[in-house]
N, C-alpha and C positions, 0 to 999 in steps of 0.2 A: 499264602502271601506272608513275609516275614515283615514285620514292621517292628520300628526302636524310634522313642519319640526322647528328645531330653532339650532343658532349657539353654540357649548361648546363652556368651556371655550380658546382650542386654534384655536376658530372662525370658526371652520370648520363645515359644513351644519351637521346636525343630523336628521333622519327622524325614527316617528314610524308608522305604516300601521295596520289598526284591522278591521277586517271583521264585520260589525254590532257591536251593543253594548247591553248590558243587560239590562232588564225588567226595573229595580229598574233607571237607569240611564234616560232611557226616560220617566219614571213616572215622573224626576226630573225637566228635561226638557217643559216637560209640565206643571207643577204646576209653573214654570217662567214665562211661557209664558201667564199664567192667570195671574199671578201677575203683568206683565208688563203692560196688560191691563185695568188692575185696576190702576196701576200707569198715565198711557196715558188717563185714563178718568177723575181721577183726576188734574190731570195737566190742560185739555182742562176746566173743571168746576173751577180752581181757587180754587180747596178745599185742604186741607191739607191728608186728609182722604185716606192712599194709596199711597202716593205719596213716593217716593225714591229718594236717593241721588246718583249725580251719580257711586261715592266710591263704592258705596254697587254695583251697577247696577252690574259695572266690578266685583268687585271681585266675585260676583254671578255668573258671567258669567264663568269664571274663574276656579273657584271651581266645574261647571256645565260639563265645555271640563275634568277638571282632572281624573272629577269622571268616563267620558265614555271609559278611555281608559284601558285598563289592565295592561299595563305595569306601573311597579314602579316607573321606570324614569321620568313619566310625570304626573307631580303633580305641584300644588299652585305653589311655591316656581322655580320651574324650567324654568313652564310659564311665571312668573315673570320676573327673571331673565335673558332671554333665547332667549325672542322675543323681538326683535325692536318694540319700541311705534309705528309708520308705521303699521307694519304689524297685531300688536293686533287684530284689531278690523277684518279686513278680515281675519284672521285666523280662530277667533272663530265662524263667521256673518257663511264661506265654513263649518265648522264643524256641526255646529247646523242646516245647509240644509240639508246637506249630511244625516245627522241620522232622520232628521224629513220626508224628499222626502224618506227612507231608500236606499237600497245598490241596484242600479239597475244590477249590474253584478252578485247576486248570485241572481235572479230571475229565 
């Protein structure tokens, strides 16, 4: 089960919950996840070749939680907005386990 919790605007907790995510979403997530490797190889080589900034990293990232969820409300703009700098980074790091380990309760 994927779940992304962040405060409206009158700061009160908001949560969405989605059973698995679509084909095309984890295609996405994995073509990241090569990319990032190729970034981390070049980074350790000193080469430019690959390498990413961290701007992109996040908003990659970002765009990558938006894209697994169905509902409208949770897009770019809202994750932006929506979650404490804090919380970012473990929001998205539980997100992309949860769908890459998939959903052990509908096994």
């Amino acid at each position: 089960m994927l779940e992304i919790k962040w405060l409206d605007d009158k700061q009160k907790e908001f949560t969405v919950k989605q059973k698995g995510i679509k084909t095309r979403a984890m295609r996405e997530l994995i073509k990241f996840y090569t990319k990032m490797e190729k970034h981390e190889k070049a980074v350790a080589e000193g080469t430019e070749k690959g390498r990413m900034d961290e701007l992109q990293i996040v908003d990659e990232m970002i765009y990558l939680v938006a894209d697994m969820f169905n509902d409208p409300r949770v897009n770019f703009d809202t994750i932006l907005d929506s979650i404490d700098f804090n919380e970012l980074m473990p929001t998205i790091e539980g997100i992309f386990e949860k769908a890459m380990g998939g959903d052990e309760e509908s096994k």
